[in-house]
C-alpha atoms as one frame of an Amber mdcrd trajectory, in Angstrom:
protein
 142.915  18.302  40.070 141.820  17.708  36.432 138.419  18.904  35.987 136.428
  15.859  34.044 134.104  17.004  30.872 130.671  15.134  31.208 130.740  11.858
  29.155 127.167  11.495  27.180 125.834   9.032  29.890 126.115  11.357  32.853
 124.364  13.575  30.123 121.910  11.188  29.841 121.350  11.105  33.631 119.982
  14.792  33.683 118.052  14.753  30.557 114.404  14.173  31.138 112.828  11.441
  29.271 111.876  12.465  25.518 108.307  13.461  25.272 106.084  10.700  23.884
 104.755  13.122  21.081 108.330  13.931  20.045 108.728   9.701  19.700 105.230
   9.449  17.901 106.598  12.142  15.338 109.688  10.372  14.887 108.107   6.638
  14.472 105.683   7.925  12.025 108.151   9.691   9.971 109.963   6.571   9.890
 107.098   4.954   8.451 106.095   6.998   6.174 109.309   7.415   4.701 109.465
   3.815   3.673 105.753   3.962   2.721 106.333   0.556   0.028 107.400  -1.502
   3.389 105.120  -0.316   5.465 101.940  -0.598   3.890 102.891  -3.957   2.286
 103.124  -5.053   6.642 100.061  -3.827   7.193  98.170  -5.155   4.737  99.683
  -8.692   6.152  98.438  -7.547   8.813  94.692  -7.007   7.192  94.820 -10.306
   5.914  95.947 -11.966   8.607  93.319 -10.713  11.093  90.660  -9.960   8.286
  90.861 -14.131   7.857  90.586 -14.564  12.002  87.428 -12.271  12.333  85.787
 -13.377   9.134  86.030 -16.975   9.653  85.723 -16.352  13.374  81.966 -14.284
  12.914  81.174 -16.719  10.196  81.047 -19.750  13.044  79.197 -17.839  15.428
  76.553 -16.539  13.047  75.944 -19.942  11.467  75.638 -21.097  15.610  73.018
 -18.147  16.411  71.222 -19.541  13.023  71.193 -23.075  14.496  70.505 -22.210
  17.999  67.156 -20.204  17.097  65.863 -22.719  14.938  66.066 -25.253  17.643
  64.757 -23.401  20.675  63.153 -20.205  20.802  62.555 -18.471  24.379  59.767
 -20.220  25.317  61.411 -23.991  24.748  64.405 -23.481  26.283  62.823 -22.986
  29.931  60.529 -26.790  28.812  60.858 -29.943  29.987  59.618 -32.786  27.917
  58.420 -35.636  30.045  57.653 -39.239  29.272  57.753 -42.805  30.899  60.017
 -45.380  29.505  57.825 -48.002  30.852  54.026 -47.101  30.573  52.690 -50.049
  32.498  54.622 -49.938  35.666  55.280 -46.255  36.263  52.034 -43.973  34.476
  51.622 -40.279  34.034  48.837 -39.184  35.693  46.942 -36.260  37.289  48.724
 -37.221  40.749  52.473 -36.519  38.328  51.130 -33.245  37.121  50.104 -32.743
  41.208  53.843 -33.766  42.705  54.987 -31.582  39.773  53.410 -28.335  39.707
  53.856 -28.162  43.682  57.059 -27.467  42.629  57.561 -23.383  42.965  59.631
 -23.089  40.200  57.141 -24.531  37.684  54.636 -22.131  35.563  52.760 -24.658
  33.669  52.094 -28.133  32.786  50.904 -29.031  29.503  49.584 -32.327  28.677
  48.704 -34.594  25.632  47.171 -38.060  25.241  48.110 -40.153  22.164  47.027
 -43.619  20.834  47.070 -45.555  16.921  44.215 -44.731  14.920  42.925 -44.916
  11.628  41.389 -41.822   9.407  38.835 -42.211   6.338  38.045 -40.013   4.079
  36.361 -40.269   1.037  36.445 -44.080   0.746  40.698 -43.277   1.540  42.052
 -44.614   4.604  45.576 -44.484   6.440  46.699 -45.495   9.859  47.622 -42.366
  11.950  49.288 -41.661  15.064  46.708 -39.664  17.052  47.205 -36.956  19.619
  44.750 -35.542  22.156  46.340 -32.108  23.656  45.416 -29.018  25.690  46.842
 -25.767  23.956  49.363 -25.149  26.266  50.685 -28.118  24.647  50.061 -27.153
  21.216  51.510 -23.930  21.595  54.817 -25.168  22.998  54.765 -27.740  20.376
  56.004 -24.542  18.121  53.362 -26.612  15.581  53.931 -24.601  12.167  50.533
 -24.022   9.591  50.885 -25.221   6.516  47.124 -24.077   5.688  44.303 -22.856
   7.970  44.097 -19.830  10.190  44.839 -20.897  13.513  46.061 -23.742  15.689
  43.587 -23.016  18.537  41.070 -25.863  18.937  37.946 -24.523  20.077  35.526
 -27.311  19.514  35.877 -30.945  20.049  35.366 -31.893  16.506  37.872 -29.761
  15.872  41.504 -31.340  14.306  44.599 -30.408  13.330  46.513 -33.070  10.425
  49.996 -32.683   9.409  50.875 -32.801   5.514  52.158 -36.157   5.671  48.189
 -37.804   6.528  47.257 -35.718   3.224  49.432 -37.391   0.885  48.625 -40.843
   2.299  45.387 -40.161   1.448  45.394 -38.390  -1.718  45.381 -35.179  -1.259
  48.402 -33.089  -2.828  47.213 -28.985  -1.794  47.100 -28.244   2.384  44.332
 -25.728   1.396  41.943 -28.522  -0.250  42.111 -30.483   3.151  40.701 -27.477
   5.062  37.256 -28.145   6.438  36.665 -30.990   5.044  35.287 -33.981   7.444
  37.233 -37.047   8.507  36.334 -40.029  10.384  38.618 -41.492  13.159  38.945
 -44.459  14.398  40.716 -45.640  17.812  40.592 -49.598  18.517  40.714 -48.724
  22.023  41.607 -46.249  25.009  43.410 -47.098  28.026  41.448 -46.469  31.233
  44.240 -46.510  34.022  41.837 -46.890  36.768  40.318 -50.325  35.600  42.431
 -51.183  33.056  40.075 -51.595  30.624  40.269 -50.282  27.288  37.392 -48.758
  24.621  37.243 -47.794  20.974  36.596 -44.658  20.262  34.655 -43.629  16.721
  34.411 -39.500  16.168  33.931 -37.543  13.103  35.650 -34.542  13.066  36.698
 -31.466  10.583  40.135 -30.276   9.615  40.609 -26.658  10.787  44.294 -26.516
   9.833  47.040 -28.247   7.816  50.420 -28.621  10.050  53.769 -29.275   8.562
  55.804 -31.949  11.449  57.546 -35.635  10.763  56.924 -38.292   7.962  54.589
 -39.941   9.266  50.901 -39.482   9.843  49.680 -37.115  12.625  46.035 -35.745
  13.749  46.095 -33.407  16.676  42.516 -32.987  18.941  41.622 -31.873  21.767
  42.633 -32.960  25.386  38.713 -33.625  26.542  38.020 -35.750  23.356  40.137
 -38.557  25.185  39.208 -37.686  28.585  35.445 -37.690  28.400  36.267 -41.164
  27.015  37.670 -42.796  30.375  41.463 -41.897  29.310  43.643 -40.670  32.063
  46.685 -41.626  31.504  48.926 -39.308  29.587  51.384 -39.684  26.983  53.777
 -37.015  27.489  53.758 -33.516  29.505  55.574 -30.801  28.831  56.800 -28.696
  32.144  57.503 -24.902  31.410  59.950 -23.874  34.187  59.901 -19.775  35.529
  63.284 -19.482  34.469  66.056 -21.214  32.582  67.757 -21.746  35.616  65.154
 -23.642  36.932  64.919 -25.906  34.394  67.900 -28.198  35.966  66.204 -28.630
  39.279  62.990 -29.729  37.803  64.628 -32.440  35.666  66.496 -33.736  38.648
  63.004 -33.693  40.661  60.791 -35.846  37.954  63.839 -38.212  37.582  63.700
 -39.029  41.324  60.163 -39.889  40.439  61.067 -42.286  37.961  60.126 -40.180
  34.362  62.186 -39.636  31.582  62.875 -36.434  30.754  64.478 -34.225  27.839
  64.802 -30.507  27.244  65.917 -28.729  24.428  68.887 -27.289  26.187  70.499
 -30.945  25.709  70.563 -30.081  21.971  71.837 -26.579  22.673  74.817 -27.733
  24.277  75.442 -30.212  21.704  75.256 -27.712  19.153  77.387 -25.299  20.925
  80.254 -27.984  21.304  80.503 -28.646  17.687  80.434 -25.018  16.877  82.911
 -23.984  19.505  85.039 -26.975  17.718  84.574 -25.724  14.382  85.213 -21.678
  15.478  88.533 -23.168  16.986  89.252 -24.960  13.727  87.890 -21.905  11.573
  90.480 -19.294  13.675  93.415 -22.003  13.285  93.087 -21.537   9.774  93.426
 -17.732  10.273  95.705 -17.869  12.210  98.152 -19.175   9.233  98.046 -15.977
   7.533  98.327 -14.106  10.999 101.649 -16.187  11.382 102.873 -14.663   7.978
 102.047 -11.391   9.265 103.981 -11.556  12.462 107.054 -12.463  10.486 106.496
  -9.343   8.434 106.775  -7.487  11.005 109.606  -8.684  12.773 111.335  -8.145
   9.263 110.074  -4.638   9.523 111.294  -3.646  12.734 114.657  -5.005  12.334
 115.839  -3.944   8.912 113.865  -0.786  10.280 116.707  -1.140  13.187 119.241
  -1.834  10.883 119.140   1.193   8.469 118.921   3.864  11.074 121.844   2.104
  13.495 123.260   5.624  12.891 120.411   7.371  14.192 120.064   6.097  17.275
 123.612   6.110  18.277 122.857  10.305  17.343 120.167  10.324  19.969 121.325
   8.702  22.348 124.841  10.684  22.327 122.637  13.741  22.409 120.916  11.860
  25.286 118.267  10.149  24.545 118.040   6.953  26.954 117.639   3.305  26.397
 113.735   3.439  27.614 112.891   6.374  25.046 114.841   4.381  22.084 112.455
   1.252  23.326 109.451   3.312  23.241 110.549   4.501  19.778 110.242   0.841
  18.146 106.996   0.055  20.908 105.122   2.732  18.722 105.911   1.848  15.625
 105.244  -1.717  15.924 101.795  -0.940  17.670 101.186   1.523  14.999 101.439
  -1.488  12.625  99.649  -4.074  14.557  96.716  -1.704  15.386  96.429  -0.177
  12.043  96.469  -3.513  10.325  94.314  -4.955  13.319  91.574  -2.409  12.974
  91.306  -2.383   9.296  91.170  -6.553   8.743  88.245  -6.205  11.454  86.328
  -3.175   9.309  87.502  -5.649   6.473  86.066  -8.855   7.698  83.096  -6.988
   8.932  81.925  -5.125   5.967  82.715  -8.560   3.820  80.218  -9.766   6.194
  77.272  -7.707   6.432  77.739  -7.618   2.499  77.270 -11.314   2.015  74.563
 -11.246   4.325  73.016  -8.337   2.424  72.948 -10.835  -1.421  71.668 -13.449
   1.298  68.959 -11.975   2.299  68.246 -10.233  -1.067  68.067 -13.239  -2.787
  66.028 -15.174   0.275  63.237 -12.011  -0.441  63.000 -12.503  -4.161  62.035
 -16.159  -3.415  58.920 -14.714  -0.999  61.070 -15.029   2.827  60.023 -11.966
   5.163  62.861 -12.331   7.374  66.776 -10.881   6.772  69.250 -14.033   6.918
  72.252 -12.936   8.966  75.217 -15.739   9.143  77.868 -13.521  10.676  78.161
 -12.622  14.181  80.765 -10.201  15.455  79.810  -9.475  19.061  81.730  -6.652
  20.875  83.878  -8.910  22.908  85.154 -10.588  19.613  86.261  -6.134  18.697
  88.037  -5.871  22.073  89.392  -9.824  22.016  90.774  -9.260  18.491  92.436
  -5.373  19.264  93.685  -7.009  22.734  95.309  -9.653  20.715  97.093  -7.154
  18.173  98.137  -5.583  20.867  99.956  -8.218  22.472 100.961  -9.388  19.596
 102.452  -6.221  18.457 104.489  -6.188  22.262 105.906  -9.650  21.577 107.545
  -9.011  17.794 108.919  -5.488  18.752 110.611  -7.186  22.003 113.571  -8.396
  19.798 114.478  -5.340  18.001 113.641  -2.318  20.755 115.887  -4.294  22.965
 118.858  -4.413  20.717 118.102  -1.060  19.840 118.552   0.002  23.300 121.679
  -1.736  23.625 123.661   0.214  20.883 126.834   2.031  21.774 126.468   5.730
  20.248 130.443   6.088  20.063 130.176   2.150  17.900 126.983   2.855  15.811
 128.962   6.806  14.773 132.188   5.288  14.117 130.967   2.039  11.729 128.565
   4.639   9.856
């Protein structure tokens, strides 16, 4: 019986598995001996993801800015409350009763308001008058524009916004500041007999608040009380926890109130931003397309020039898996390289925009640092996930033709 020499494949069969440090060695040679190529596909690579993350942080820091200038921590849990129709439907103590029996509610704040007219110095204006507790001023996030303090602690005590000023003459906040004004209200709705008085009250500014166009006094809640009035204007319903907030709004609209919260605006403002992140990473995603083709160039002319190579190994029995995990590490060496530099990139372009930002915000006399890039941690392991993957889908092509090549074919044609 002839005795049969051992062709390379049963060779193969009883050759363990090349040791992944062996094919890391041999992959990074590779690279680095065609240095020109290789750093030319990562830095498409760079530019491509650099342009994803940049754009990407860019719409999520310009939604945090948005987002904290319309609520803060304290209006996000509030619940504005009004009645479309003040005649037929009123807010009164028994609404703030029904309301706060609710266990989920910390506080109700509460504000009167009525047409008026101010004088001052011979000057008068028509005004829009409101009569509030503090709670209510304080969630009204009211802003001084002069004064010390929005705290009301005597009756003839008033807040005006910047807007009465002008229409009265008076250009600085600061000049307004204790001087007196007289206010006139034709009349004040009593809800329990329907009647209605004028009010007349002289009163002194304390502060100088900066809200809408038009005219605005704020005064306390008892000013309009001790007068007869008890019927309210608006309330303002602080819930114990954001998650409450929906189940009070459904409550006061069974009762027939209108109501409005500032999370309304917050999911506005989160849908156009989540549009415009999805249009901002589109536009990224151009450059990331360039990329991918420069790598699939890569790996194939890389599979190409060293046809000879690998028909070597794997007549000296290297199998198809270890010649598969040869091109899997060189393509994820590319797309994790370039990944994690375009993020460092992107990221330090970032912080130093936001640097000149703020910079230039503290030359013109603002406290705070302006920050409009955002690159949360999920958007590090999203973006590395993604390189990843994509790295796995170019080098499919090549590592499986690479597997497929016949040692005795690749030797003889070479």
């Amino acid at each position: 019986m002839n005795k049969q020499h051992p062709t390379s494949l049963d060779a193969s069969k009883r050759v363990k598995s090349i040791r992944p440090t062996v094919l890391a060695y041999i992959a990074l040679r590779n690279l680095w001996s065609k240095r020109l190529r290789t750093i030319l596909t990562i830095s498409g690579v760079v530019i491509g993801i650099g342009a994803i993350v940049f754009l990407i942080s860019l719409g999520l820091g310009l939604q945090s800015v948005v987002s904290d200038q319309v609520v803060n921590s304290s209006d996000i849990k509030t619940v504005d409350v009004t009645t479309a129709d003040s005649k037929s439907l009123r807010l009164t103590g028994d609404s703030i009763a029904k309301i706060r029996a609710l266990g989920t509610v910390e506080q109700v704040a509460k504000s009167y308001a009525s047409g008026g007219s101010v004088t001052l110095d011979g000057a008068q204006t028509d005004s829009v008058i409101y009569a509030a507790d503090d709670a209510y001023l304080n969630l009204s996030s009211l802003r001084l524009a002069a004064g010390t303090s929005i705290k009301l602690d005597q009756p003839n005590q008033v807040l005006v916004n910047q807007s009465l000023l002008k229409a009265i003459g008076i250009t600085k906040a600061a000049d307004a500041v204790g001087k007196n004004l007289k206010i006139h209200v034709s009349s004040i709705e009593q809800t329990a007999t329907d009647n209605r008085k004028p009010l007349d009250i002289t009163v002194t500014v304390l502060g100088v608040v900066d809200t809408g166009s038009g005219a605005e006094i704020y005064m306390r809640d008892d000013v309009f009380s001790n007068a007869g009035a008890n019927q309210y204007a608006q309330l303002k319903v602080v819930a114990n926890r954001q998650q409450d907030v929906n189940g009070i709004r459904k409550f006061i609209d069974g009762l027939g109130y209108t109501t409005a919260s500032p999370i309304d605006t917050l999911d506005q403002v989160n849908q156009i931003f989540n549009f415009f992140t999805f249009i901002l990473a589109g536009f990224g995603g151009i450059g990331m397309t360039i990329a991918v083709l420069g790598m699939f160039n890569t790996l194939t002319i890389s599979l190409l020039e060293r046809t000879r190579e690998i028909g070597l190994m794997v007549s000296l029995g290297a199998r198809a898996r270890d010649i598969k995990r040869l091109f899997v590490i060189e393509a994820l060496t590319l797309s994790f390289g370039g990944g994690l530099l375009g993020l460092l990139v992107a990221v330090g372009i970032g912080h130093l925009i936001d640097l000149i930002l703020s910079r230039s915000a503290t030359s013109r006399g603002v406290t705070e640092s302006i920050s409009i890039f955002s690159t949360p941690w999920w958007l590090w392991v999203g973006v590395l996930t993604f390189v990843g993957i994509v790295g796995m889908i170019v080098v499919f092509y090549p590592a499986r033709r690479a597997s497929r090549i016949s040692p005795i074919d690749a030797l003889r044609r070479e």
